[in-house]
BALO-656130 format. One record per residue (C-alpha): residue number from 1; chain; x negated, y negated, z negated. Coordinates in steps of 0.2 Angstrom, whole numbers, plus 5000, padded with zeros to 4 digits. Layout:
! residues N
@resi NUM	chain A	x X	y Y	z Z
...
//
This chain:
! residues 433
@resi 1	chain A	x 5050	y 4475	z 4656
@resi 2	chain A	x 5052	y 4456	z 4655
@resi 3	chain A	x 5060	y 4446	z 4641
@resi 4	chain A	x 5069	y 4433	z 4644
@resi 5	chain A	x 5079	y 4422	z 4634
@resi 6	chain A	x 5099	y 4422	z 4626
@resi 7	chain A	x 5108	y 4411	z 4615
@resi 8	chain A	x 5112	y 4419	z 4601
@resi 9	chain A	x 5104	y 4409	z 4585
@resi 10	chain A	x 5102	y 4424	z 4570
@resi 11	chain A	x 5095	y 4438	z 4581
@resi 12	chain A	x 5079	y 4438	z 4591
@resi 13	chain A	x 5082	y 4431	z 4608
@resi 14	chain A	x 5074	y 4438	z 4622
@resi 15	chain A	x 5079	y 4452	z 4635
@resi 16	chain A	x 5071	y 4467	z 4643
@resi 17	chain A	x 5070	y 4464	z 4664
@resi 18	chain A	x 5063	y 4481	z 4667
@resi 19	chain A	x 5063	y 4486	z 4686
@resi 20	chain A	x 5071	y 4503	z 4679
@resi 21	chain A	x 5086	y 4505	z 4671
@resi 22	chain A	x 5090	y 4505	z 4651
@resi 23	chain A	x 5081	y 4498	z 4654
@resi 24	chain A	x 5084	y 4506	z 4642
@resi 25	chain A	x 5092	y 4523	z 4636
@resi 26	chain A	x 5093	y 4537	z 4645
@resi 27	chain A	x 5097	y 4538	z 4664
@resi 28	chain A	x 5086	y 4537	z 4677
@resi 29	chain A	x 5086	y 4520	z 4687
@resi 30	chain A	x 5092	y 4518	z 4704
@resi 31	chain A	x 5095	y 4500	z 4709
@resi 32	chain A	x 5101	y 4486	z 4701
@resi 33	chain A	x 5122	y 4485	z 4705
@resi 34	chain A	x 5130	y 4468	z 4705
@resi 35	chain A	x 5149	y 4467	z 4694
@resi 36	chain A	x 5160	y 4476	z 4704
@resi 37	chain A	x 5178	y 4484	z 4703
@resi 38	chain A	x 5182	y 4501	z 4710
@resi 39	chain A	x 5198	y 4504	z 4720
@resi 40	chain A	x 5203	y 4520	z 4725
@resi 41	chain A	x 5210	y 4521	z 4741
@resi 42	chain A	x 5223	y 4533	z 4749
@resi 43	chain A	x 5214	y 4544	z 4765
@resi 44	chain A	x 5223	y 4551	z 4777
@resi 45	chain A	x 5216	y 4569	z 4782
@resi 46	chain A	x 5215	y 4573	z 4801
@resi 47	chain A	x 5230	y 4583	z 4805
@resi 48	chain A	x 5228	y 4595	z 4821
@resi 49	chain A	x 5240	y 4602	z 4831
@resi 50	chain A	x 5239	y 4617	z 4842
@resi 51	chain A	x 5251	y 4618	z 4857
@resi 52	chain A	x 5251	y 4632	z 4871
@resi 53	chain A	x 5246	y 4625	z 4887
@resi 54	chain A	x 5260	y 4634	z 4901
@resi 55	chain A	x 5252	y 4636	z 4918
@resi 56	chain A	x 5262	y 4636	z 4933
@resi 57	chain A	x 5262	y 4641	z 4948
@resi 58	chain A	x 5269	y 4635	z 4965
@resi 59	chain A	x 5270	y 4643	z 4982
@resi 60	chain A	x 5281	y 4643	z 4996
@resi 61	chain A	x 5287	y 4661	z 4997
@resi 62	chain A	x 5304	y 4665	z 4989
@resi 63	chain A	x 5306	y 4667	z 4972
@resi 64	chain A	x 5307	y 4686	z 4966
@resi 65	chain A	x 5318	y 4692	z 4951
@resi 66	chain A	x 5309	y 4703	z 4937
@resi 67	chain A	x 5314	y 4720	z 4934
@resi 68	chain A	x 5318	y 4727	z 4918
@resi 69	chain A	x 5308	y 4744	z 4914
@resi 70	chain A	x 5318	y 4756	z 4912
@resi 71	chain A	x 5310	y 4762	z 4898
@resi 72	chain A	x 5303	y 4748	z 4884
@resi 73	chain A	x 5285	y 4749	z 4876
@resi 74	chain A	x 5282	y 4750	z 4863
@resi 75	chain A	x 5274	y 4732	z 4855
@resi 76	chain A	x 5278	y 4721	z 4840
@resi 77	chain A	x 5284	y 4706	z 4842
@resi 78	chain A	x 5286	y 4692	z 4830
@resi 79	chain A	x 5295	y 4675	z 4833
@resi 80	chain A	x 5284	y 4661	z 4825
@resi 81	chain A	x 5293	y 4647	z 4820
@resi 82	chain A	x 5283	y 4631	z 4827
@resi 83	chain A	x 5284	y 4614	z 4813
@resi 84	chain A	x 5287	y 4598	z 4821
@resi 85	chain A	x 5274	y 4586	z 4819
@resi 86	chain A	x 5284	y 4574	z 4806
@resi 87	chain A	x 5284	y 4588	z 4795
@resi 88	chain A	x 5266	y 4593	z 4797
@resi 89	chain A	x 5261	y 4575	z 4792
@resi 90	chain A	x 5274	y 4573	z 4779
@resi 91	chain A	x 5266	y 4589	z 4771
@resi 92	chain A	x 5250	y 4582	z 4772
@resi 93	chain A	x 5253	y 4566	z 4762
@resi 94	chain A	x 5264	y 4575	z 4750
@resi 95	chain A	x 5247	y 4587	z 4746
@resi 96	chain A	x 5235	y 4572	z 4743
@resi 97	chain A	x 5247	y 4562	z 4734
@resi 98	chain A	x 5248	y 4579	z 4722
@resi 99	chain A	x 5229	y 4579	z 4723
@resi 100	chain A	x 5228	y 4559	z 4717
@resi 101	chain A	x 5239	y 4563	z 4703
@resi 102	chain A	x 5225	y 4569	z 4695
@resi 103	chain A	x 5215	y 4556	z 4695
@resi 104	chain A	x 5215	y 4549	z 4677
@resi 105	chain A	x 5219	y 4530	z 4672
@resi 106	chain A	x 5211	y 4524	z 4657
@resi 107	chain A	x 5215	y 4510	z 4646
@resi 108	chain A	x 5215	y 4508	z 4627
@resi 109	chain A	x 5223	y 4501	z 4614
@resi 110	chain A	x 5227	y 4484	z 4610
@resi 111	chain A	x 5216	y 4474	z 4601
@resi 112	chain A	x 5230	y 4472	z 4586
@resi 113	chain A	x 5228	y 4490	z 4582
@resi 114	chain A	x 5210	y 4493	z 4586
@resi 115	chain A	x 5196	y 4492	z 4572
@resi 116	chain A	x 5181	y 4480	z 4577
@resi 117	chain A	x 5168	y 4488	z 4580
@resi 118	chain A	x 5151	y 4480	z 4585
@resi 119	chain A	x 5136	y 4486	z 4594
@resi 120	chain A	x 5119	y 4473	z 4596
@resi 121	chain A	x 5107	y 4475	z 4611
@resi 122	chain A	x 5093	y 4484	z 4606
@resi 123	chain A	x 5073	y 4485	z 4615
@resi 124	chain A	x 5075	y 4497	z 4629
@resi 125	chain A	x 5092	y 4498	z 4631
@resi 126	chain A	x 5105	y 4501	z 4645
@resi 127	chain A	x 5122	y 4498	z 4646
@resi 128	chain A	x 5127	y 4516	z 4654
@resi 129	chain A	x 5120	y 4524	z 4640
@resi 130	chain A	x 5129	y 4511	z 4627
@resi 131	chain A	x 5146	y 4518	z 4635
@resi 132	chain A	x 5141	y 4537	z 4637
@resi 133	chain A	x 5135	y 4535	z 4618
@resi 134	chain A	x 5151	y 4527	z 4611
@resi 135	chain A	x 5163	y 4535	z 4622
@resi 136	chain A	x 5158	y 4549	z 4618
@resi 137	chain A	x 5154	y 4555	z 4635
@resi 138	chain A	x 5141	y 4570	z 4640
@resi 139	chain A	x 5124	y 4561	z 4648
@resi 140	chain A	x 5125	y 4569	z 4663
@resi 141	chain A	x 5140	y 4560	z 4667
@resi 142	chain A	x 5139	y 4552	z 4684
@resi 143	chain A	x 5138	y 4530	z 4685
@resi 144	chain A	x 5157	y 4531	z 4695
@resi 145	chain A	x 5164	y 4538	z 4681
@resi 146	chain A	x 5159	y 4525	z 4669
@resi 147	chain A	x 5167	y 4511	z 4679
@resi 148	chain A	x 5185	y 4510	z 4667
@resi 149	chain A	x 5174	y 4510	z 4653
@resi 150	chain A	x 5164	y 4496	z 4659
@resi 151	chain A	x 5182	y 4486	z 4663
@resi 152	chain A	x 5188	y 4490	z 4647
@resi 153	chain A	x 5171	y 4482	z 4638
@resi 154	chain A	x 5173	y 4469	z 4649
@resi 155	chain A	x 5188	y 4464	z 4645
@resi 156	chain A	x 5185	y 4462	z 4627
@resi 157	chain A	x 5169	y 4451	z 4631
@resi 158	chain A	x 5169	y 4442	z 4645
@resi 159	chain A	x 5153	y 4433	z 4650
@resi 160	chain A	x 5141	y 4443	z 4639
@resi 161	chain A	x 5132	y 4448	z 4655
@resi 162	chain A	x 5131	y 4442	z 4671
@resi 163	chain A	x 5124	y 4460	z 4678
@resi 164	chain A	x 5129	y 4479	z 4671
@resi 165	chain A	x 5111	y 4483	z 4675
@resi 166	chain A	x 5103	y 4467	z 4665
@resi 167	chain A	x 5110	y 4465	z 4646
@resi 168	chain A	x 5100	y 4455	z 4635
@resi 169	chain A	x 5092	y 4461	z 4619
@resi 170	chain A	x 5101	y 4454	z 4606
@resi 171	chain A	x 5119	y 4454	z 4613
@resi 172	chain A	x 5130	y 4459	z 4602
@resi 173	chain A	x 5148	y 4463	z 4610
@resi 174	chain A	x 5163	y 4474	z 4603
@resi 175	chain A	x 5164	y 4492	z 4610
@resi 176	chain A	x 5179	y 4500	z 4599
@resi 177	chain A	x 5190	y 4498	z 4618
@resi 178	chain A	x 5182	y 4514	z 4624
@resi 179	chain A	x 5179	y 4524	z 4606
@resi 180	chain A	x 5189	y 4540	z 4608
@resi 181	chain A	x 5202	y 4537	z 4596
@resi 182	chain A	x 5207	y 4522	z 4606
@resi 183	chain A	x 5206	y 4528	z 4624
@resi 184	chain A	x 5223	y 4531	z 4631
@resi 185	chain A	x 5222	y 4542	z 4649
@resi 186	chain A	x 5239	y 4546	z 4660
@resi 187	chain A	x 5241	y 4554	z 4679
@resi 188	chain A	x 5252	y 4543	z 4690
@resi 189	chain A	x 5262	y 4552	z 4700
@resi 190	chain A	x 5261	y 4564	z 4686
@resi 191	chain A	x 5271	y 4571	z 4671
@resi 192	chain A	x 5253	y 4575	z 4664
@resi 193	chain A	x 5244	y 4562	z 4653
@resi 194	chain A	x 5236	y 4559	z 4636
@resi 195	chain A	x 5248	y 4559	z 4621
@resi 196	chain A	x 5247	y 4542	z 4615
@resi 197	chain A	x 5249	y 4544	z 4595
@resi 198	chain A	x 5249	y 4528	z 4585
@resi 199	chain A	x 5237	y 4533	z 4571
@resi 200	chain A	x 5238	y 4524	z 4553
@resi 201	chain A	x 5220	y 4516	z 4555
@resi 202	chain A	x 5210	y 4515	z 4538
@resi 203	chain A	x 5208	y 4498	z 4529
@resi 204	chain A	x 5192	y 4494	z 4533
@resi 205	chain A	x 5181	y 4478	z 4535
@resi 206	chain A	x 5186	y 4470	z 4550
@resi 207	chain A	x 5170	y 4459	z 4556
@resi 208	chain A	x 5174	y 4444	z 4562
@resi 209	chain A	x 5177	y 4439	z 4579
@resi 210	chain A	x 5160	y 4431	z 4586
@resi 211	chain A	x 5160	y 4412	z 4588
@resi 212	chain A	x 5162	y 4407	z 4606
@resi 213	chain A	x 5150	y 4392	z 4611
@resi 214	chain A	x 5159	y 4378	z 4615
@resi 215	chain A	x 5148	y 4368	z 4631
@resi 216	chain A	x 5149	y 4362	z 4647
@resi 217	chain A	x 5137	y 4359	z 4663
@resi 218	chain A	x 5128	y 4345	z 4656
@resi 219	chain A	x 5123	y 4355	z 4641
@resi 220	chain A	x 5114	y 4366	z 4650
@resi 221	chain A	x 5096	y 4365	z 4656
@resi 222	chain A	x 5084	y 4378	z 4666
@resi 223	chain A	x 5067	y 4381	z 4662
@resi 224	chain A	x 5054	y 4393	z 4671
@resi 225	chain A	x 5068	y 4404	z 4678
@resi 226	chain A	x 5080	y 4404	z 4661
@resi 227	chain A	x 5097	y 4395	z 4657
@resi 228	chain A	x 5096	y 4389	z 4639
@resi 229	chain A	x 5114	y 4382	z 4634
@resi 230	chain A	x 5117	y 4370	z 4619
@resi 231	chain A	x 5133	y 4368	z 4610
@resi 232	chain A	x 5143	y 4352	z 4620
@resi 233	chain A	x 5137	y 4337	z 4618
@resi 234	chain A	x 5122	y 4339	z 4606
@resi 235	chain A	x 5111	y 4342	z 4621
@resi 236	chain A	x 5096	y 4328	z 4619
@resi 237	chain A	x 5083	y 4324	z 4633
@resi 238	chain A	x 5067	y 4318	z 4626
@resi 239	chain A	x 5048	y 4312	z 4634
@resi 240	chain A	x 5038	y 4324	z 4646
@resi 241	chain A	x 5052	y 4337	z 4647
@resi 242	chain A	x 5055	y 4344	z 4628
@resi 243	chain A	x 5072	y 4345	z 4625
@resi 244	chain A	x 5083	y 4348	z 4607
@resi 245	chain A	x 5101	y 4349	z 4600
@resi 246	chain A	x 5112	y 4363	z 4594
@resi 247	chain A	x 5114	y 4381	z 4599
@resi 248	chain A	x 5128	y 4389	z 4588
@resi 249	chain A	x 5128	y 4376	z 4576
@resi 250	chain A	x 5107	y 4377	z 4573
@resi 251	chain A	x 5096	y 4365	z 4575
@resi 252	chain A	x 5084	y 4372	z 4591
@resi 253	chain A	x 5069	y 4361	z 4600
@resi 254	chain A	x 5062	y 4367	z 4618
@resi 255	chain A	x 5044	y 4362	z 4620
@resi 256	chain A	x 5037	y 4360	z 4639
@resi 257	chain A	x 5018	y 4361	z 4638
@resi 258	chain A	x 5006	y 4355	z 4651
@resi 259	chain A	x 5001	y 4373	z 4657
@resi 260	chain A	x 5018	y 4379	z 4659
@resi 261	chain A	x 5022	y 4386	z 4644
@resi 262	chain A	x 5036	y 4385	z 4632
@resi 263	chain A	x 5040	y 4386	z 4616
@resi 264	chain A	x 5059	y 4388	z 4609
@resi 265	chain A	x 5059	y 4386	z 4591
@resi 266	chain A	x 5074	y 4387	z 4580
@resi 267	chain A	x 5080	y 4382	z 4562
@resi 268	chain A	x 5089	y 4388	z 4549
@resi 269	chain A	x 5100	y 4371	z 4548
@resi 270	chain A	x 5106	y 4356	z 4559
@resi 271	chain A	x 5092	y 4347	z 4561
@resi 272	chain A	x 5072	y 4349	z 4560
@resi 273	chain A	x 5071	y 4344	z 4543
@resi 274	chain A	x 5076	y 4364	z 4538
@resi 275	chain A	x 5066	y 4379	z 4539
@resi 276	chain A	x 5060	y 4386	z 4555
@resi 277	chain A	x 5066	y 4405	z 4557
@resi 278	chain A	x 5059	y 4409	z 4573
@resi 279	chain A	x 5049	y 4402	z 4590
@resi 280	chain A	x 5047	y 4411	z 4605
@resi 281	chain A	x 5033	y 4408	z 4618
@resi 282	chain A	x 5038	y 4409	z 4638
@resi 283	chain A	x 5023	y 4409	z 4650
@resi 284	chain A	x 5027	y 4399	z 4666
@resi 285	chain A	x 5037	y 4417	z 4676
@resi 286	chain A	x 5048	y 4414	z 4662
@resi 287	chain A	x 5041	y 4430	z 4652
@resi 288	chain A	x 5041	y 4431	z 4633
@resi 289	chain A	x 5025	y 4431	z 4626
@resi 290	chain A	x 5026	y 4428	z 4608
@resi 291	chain A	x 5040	y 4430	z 4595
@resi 292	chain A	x 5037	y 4424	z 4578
@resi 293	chain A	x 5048	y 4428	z 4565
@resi 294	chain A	x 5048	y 4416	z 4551
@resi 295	chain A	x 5049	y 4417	z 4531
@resi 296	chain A	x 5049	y 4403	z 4519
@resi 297	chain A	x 5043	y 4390	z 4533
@resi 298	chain A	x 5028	y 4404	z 4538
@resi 299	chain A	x 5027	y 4417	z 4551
@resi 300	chain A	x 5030	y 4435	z 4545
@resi 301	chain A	x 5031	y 4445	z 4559
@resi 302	chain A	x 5023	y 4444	z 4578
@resi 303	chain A	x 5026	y 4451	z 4592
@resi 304	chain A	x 5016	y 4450	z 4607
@resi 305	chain A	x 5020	y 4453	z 4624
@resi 306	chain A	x 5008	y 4460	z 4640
@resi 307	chain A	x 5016	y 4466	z 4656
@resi 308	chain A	x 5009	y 4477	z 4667
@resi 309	chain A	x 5017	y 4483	z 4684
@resi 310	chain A	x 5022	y 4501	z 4678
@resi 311	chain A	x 5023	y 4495	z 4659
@resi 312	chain A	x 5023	y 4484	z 4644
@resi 313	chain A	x 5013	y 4483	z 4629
@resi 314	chain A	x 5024	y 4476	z 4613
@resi 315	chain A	x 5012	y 4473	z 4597
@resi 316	chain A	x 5020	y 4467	z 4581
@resi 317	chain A	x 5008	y 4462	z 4568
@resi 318	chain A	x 5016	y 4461	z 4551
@resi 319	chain A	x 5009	y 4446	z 4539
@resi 320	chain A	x 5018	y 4450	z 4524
@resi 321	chain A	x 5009	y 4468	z 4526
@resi 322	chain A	x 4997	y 4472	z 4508
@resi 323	chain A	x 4980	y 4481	z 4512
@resi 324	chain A	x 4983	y 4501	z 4513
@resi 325	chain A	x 5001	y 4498	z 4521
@resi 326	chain A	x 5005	y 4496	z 4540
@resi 327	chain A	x 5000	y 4477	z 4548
@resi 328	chain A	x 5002	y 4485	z 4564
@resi 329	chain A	x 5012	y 4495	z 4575
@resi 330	chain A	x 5009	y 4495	z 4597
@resi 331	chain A	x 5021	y 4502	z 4607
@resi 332	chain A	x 5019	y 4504	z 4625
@resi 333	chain A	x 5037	y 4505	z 4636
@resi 334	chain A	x 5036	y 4512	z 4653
@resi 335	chain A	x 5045	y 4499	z 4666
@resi 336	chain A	x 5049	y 4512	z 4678
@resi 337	chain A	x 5057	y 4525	z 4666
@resi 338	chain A	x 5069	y 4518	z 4651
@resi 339	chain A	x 5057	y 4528	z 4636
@resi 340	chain A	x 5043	y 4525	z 4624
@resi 341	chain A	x 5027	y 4529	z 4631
@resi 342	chain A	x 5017	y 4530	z 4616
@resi 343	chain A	x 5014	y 4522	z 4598
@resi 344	chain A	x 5001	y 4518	z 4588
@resi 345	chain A	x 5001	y 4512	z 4569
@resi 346	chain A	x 4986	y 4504	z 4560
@resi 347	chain A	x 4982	y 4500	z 4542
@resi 348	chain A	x 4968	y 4486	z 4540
@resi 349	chain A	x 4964	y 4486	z 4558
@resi 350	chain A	x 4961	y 4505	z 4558
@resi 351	chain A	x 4973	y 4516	z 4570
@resi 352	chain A	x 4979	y 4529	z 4559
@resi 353	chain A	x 4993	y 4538	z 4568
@resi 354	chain A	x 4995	y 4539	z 4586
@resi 355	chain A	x 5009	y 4546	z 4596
@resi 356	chain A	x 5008	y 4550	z 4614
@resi 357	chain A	x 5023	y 4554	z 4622
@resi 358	chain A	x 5020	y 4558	z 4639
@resi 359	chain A	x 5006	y 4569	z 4635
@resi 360	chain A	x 5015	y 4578	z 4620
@resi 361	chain A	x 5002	y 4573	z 4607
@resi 362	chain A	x 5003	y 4568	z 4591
@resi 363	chain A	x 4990	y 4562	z 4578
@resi 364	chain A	x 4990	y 4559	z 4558
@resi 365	chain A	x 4969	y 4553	z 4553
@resi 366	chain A	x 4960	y 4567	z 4560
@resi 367	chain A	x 4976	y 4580	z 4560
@resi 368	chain A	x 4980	y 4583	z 4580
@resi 369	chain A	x 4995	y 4591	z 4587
@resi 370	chain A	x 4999	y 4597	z 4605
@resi 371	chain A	x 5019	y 4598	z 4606
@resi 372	chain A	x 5026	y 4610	z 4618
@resi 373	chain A	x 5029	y 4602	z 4634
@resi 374	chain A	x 5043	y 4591	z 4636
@resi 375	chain A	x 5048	y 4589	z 4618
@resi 376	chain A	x 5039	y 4576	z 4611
@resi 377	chain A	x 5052	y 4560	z 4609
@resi 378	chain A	x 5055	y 4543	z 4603
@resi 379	chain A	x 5072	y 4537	z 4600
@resi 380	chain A	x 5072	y 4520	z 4592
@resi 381	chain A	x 5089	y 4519	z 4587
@resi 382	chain A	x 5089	y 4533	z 4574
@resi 383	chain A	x 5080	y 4528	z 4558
@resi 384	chain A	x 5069	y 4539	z 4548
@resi 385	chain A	x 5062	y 4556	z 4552
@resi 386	chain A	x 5074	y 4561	z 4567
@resi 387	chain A	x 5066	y 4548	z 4579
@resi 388	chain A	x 5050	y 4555	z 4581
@resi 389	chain A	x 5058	y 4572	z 4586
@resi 390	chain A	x 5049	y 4589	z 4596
@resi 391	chain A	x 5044	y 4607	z 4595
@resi 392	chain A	x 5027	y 4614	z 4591
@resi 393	chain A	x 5027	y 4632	z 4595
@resi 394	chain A	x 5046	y 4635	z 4597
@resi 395	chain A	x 5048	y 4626	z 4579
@resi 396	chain A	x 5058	y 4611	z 4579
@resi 397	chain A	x 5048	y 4596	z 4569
@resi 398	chain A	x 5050	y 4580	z 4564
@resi 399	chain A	x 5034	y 4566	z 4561
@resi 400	chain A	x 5042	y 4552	z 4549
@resi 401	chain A	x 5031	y 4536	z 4544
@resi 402	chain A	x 5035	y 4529	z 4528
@resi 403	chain A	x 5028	y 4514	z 4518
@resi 404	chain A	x 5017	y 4522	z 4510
@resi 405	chain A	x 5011	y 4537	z 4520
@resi 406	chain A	x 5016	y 4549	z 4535
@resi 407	chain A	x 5022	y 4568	z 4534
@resi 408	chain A	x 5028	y 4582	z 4547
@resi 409	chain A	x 5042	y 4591	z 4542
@resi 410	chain A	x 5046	y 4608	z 4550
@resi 411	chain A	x 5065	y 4611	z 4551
@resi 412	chain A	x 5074	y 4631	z 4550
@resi 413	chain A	x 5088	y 4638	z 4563
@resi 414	chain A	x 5099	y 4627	z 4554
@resi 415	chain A	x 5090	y 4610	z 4556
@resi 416	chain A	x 5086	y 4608	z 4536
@resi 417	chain A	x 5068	y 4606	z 4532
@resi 418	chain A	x 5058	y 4622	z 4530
@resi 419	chain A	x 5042	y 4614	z 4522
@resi 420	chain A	x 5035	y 4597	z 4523
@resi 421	chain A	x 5014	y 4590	z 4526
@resi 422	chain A	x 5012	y 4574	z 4519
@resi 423	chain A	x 4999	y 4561	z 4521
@resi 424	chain A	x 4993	y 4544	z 4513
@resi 425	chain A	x 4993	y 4530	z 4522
@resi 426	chain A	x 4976	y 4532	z 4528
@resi 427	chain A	x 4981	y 4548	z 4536
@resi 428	chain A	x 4973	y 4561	z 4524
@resi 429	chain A	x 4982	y 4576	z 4518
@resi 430	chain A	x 4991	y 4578	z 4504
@resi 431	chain A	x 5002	y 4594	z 4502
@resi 432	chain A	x 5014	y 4604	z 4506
@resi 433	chain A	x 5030	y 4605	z 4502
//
């Protein structure tokens, strides 16, 4: 995974350049495709024809006239109408254009009757499983299948990415286009299609459209491999390679150090008289390194970044953190592979709960559980108990870790909890429940 850098002010900037996919959710990678549109073309299938070959024979010797038998045999004979060949082929390109029929055509609504709906890039993710998950589609469903979808998103955000196979974390584009209740499917050549139903849509609140960046060539400047654009005409050159000016509207400064580093670091106002919310750190490849959130002027969280060839180690340190509550929290994502390898979370510098997903392991203090193979699972985009998610013995259970302590619940046929284990903070049992 490698982090690289996006402009967009209130989010934390940086992108996952994984050599896998989903890089992030969910599918396995296969190579990275450049933007590309899908035509489907019209084959013609091979037509053969079978003629009877009539062998003749010449010699000099006087013809000789056949005589009828007096009596017939008795054999069946049955006259075989023979097509011509303009028929034959105009058969065979009336049964494929029946067969393209159907193919299905998918568009969607127009924006005036659609509901904004918008989705931000998160760690890990991948824009195959974005569509699947909002489309409502079945994982399994193959990459040529996801191309109209992709059109479709495209359409409604052109520019967010320059690559299907390398979104960057903290993009945050509309996805309501392919949501079910605005998908619209028809058959050409067909009398089948979708019903298209106008449905009354709910008053809702409508977020509003994302401020496009107004900028131009000379607004832009590349540093260690990444494009950083400023708003036009606020883009400021200054001594030994720093630059400053705008992005969004905020006030942003790009540091050059001498052993190739640099620092972004951005403010909450127009100039750098304002508060600093957030600086990132790029080694000379271009990599993330560091990622500093800020409060009141001080750093609150930090995330470090090390990158290995088959994965990449993210550590967040929090500084607003008490003693007895969580300060840290490792997290190692494989690069090949778009999952969580494992996690660990420490309380005053003392690992107290471990998660190993590949092995199926799991640890509270000195509690250890061996998940039945395969089920052990992270899924970062679900909040609470459901992310940590596997079976232990056939039961499904859950691990959630909360402020003030951890617990395992173990959930019945119906997926409600059966009984809880709960644990302090410092991992020692509590109860059940």
């Amino acid at each position: 995974m490698k982090i690289s850098s996006i402009n967009i002010y209130n989010k934390p900037a940086f992108s996952a350049r994984r050599n896998g996919k989903y890089v992030g959710q969910h599918a396995k990678n296969d190579s990275n495709r450049k933007l590309v549109n899908t035509i489907g073309g019209i084959g013609l299938a091979a037509t053969t024809v079978i003629g009877a070959g009539v062998t003749s024979c010449m010699n000099t010797s006087e013809p000789t006239v056949p005589v009828q038998p007096t009596n017939p045999t008795s054999a069946y004979v049955e006259t075989v109408e023979t097509k011509p060949m303009e028929t034959i082929i105009e058969e065979t390109l009336s049964q494929q254009n029946q067969h393209q029929s159907n193919t299905p055509v998918i568009t969607t609504r127009p924006l005036s009757e659609r509901k904004a709906v918008w989705y931000e890039v998160k760690s890990g993710d991948r824009l195959a499983d974005i569509v699947k998950d909002f489309a409502g589609l079945h994982e399994l469903t193959e990459d040529k299948e996801l191309v109209p979808y992709y059109n479709l998103l495209e359409a409604d955000n052109p520019g967010k990415w320059e690559s299907r196979d390398k979104i960057l974390i903290g993009t945050r584009f509309r996805v309501d286009s392919i949501m079910p209740e605005n998908i619209i499917i028809t058959y050409p050549n067909s009398t089948q299609s979708k019903p298209y139903v106008q449905e009354q849509i709910e008053e809702e609140e409508i977020l509003p459209t994302e401020e496009q960046q107004l900028t131009s060539e000379d607004d832009k400047v590349e540093i260690n491999g990444n494009l950083f654009t400023f708003d036009l005409g606020t883009l400021d050159k200054k001594m030994f390679g720093d630059y400053e000016g705008l992005m969004f509207g905020k006030f942003v400064e790009l540091d050059k150090k001498m052993n190739g580093n640099l620092i972004l670091t951005r403010y909450e106002g127009t100039n750098s008289d304002s508060e600093v919310v957030q600086q990132l750190i790029y080694d000379e490849d271009g990599n993330i390194t560091t990622v500093s959130e800020y409060q009141d002027n001080k750093p609150s969280k930090i995330y470090t970044y090390v990158y290995r060839i088959d994965s990449t180690e993210e550590t967040m340190v929090d500084k607003t953190a008490k003693s007895g509550q969580i300060d840290e929290i490792k997290t190692i994502f494989d690069s090949k592979e778009d999952r969580v390898n494992s996690r660990e979370f420490s309380v005053d510098g003392k690992t107290i709960v471990n998660f190993d997903f590949v092995s199926g392991f799991a640890q509270i203090g000195e509690s250890i559980w061996a998940l039945d193979e395969g089920t052990f699972t992270c899924n970062d985009d679900i909040i609470g108990s459901k992310r940590y998610t596997g079976k232990i013995e056939g039961v499904d259970v859950c691990f959630d870790v909360l402020k003030n302590g951890y617990c395992l619940e173990y959930l019945n046929a119906e997926g409600d909890i059966a009984s809880r284990e709960q644990y302090d903070a410092k991992g020692n049992f509590l109860c059940v429940e």
